[in-house]
C-alpha positions as CSV (number, residue, x, y, z in Angstrom):
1,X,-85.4,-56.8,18.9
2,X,-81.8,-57.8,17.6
3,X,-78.7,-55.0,17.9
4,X,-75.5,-55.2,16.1
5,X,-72.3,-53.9,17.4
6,X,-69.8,-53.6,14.5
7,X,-66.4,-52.7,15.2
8,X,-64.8,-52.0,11.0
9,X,-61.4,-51.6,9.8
10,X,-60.3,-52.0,6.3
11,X,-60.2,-55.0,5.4
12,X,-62.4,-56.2,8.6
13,X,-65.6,-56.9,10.1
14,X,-66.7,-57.9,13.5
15,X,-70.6,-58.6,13.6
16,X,-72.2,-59.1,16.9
17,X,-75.8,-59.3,17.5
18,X,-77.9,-59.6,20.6
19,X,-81.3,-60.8,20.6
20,X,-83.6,-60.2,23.4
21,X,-87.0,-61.9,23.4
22,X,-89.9,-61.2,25.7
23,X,-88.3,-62.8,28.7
24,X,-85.1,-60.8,30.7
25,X,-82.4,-62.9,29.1
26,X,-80.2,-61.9,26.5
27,X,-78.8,-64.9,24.4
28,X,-76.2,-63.8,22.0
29,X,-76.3,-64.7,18.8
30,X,-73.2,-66.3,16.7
31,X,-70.3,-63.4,15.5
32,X,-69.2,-62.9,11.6
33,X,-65.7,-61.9,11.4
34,X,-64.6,-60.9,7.7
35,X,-60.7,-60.4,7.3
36,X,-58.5,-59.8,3.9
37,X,-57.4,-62.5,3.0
38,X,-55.1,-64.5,0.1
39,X,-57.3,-66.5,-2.4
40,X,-54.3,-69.2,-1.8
41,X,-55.0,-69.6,2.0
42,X,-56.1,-73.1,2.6
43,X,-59.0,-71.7,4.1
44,X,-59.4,-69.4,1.2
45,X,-59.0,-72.3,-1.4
46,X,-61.6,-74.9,0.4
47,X,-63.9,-71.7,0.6
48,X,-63.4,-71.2,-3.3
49,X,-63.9,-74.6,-3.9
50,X,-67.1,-75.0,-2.3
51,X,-67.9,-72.4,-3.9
52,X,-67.4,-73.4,-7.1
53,X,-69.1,-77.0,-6.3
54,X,-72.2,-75.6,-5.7
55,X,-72.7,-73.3,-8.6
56,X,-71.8,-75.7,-10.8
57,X,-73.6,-78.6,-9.0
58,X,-77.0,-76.8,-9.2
59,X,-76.0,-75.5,-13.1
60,X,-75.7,-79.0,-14.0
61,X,-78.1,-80.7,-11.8
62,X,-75.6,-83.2,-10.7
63,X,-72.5,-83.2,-7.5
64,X,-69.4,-82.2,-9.2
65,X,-66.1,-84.2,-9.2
66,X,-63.0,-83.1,-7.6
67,X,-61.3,-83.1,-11.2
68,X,-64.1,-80.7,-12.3
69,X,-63.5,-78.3,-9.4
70,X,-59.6,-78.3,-10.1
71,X,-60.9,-77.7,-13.8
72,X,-63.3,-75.2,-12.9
73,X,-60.6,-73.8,-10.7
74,X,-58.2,-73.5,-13.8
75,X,-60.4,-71.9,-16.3
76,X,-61.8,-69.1,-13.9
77,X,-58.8,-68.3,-12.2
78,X,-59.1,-65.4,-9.0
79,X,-55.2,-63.8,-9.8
80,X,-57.2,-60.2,-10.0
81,X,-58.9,-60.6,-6.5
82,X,-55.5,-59.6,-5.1
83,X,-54.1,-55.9,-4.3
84,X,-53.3,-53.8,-6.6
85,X,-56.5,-54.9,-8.4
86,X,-58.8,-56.6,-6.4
87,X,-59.2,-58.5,-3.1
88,X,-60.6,-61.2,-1.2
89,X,-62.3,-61.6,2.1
90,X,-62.8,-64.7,4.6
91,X,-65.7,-65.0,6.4
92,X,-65.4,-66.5,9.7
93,X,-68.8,-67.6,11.9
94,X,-67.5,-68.6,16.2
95,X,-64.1,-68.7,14.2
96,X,-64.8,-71.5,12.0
97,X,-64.3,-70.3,8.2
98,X,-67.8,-70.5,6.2
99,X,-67.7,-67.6,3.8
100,X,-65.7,-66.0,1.3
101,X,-65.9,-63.5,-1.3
102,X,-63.9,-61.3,-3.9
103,X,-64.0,-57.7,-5.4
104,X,-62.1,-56.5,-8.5
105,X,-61.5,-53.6,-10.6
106,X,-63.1,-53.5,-14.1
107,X,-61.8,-50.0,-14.7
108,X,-60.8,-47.2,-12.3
109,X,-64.4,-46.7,-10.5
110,X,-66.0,-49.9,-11.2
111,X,-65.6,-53.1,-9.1
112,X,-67.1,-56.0,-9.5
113,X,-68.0,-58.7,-7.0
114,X,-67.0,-62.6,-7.4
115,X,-67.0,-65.7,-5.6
116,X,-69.6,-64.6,-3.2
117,X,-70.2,-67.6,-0.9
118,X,-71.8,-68.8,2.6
119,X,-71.8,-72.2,3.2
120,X,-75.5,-73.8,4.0
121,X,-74.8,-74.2,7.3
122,X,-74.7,-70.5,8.3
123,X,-76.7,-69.2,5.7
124,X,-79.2,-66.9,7.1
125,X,-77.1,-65.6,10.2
126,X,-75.8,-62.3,8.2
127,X,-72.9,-63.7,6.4
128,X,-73.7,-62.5,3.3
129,X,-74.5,-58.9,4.4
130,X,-70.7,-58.8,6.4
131,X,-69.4,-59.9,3.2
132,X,-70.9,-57.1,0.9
133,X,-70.1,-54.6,3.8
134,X,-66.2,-55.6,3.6
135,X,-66.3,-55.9,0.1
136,X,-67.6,-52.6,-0.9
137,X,-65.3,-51.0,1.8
138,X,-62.7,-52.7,0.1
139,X,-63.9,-51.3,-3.3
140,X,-63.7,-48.0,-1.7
141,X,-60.3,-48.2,-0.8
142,X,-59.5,-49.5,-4.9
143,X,-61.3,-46.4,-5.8
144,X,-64.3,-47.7,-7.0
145,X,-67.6,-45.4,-6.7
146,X,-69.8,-48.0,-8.0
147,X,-69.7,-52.3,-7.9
148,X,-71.4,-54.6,-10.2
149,X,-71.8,-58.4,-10.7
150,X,-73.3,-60.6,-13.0
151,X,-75.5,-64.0,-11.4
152,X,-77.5,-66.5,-12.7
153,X,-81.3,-67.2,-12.7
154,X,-81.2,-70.2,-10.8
155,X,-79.2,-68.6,-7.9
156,X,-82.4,-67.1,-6.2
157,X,-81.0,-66.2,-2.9
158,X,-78.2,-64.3,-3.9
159,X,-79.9,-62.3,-6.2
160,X,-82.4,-62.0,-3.2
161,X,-79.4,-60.7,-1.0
162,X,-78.2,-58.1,-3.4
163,X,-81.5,-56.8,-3.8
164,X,-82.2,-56.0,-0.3
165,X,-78.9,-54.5,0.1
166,X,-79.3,-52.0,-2.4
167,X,-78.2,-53.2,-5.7
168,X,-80.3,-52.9,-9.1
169,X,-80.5,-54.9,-11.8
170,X,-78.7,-53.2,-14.7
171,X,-78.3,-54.0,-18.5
172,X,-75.8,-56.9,-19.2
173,X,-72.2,-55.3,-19.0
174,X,-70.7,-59.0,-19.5
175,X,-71.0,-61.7,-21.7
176,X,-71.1,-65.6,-20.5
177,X,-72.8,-68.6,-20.3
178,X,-73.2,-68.1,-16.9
179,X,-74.0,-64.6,-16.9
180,X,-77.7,-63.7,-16.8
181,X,-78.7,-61.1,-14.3
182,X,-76.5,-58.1,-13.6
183,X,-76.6,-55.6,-10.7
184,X,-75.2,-52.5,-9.8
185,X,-75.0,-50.3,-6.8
186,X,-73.5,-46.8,-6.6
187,X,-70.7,-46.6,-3.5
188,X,-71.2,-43.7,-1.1
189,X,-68.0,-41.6,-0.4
C-alpha cells in the first residue's frame, strides 16, 4: 500500500510517499520537491542540457557533443518558459536536482508542455507525475484550460506517462522534424 502526502502551492510540490509492506515497518520512500524556477539557474541549465543530450542522443543514435548541446541550446531557445508567458519547474529528488520541465502559452487557454525531463537515475519514483502536476497548476495560473505537446515515436516512456495521466493523442497542431505524436488534455477549473 503506498500513500502520498502532498503539500501544493503555486509554483510547488512536495511529494512524500510511505510504503508499508506486510511486515510492521514503514520505510519511507524518497521526496519530489518541484519549485518555479529560472531556465538560467545553473541547476536549471544542466537540467536543460541533459535534456537536450538525451533526445538528441537517441534521435541520432549516437552521444552528443558539448558543441551540439550549446547548438541545440541556441536554435531551441526556452525565453517563453518565463512569466508572463510561460514557466519552468525544477525537480528536486532528497534535494539533489534530477528533473525539470516547462509550460508555455500558445494562445490565451492553450499551454503547451516542453523540456519535460527525469534523469535515469530517478526515473520511476514519480518525478514525472510531480512535474505534470506543477506544470498544469502552473498553466492554470497563465489561464490556460487545456495543455498540449508534441513527442516523438522513439520516446516511449514519455508518451507512456502522458497517457496514464490523462492526456489524448490529438491531430498534429505543430509542424517539425521532431514532432510526431501530439497530446492534449483539458485543465479542470
Amino acid at each position: 500500500m503506498t500513500t502520498h502526502s502532498e503539500h501544493h502551492e503555486h509554483g510547488t510540490l512536495d511529494t512524500s510517499a510511505a510504503s508499508a509492506a506486510s511486515t510492521p515497518s514503514t520505510a519511507s520512500a524518497p521526496a519530489w520537491v518541484v519549485t518555479s524556477e529560472a531556465f538560467t539557474t545553473r541547476d536549471a541549465t544542466a537540467l536543460r542540457r541533459a535534456y537536450y543530450a538525451e533526445v538528441a542522443g537517441r534521435y541520432w543514435k549516437r552521444q552528443v557533443t558539448e558543441t551540439e548541446i550549446d547548438q541545440g541550446l541556441l536554435d531551441f531557445p526556452d525565453d517563453g518558459l518565463a512569466p508572463p508567458t510561460g514557466q519552468f519547474v525544477v525537480g528536486r529528488l532528497d534535494g539533489e536536482p534530477l528533473a525539470c520541465g516547462g509550460v508555455r502559452l500558445l494562445d490565451p487557454v492553450t499551454a503547451e508542455l516542453t523540456r519535460v525531463y527525469v534523469d535515469r537515475r530517478a526515473r520511476g519514483t514519480g518525478g514525472g507525475a510531480a512535474l505534470l502536476e506543477v506544470l498544469e497548476a502552473e498553466a492554470r495560473v497563465l489561464g490556460a484550460e487545456r495543455v498540449r505537446l508534441d513527442t516523438r515515436s522513439d520516446l516511449v516512456e514519455a508518451r507512456a506517462l502522458y497517457t496514464r495521466h490523462g492526456y489524448r493523442e490529438i491531430p498534429a497542431y505543430s509542424s517539425g522534424p521532431y514532432a510526431q505524436h501530439w497530446f492534449e488534455k483539458r485543465l479542470a477549473a
